[in-house]
C-alpha positions in Angstrom: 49.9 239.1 113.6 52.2 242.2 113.8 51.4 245.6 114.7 52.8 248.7 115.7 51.7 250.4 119.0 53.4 253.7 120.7 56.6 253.1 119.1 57.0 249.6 119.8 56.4 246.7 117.4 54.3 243.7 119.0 54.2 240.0 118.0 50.4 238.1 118.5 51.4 234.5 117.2 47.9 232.5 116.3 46.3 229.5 117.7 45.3 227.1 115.0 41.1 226.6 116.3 40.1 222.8 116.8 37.2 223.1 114.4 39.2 223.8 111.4 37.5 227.5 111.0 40.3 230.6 110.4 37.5 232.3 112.1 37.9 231.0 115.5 41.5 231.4 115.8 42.8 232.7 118.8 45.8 234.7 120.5 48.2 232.8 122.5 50.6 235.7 123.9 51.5 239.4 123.2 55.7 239.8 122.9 57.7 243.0 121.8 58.9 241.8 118.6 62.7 241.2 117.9 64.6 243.9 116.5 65.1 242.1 113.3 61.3 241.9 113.3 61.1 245.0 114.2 62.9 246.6 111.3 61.7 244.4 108.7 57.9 245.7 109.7 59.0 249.2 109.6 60.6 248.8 106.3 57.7 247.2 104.8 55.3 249.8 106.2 57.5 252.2 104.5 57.2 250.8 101.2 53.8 251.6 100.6 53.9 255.6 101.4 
């Protein structure tokens, strides 16, 4: 999951859950994303105005 928050661009990578449901997955860690990441996202985002 990627989002961006007060200027910075944040990285949630997803837990697989045990029981197989997408439902039930879970966060594992919040990181400020790389800024390769970073400007990839922003592009994107862009792309669509």
């Amino acid at each position: 999951m990627v989002a961006e928050t007060a200027g910075s661009v944040m990285v949630v990578p997803l837990a697989k859950p045990d029981s197989g449901n997408p439902k039930k997955c879970r966060p594992i860690g919040c990181y400020q994303a790389a800024k390769l990441l970073a400007d990839q996202y922003r592009k994107d985002r862009g792309a669509g105005e």
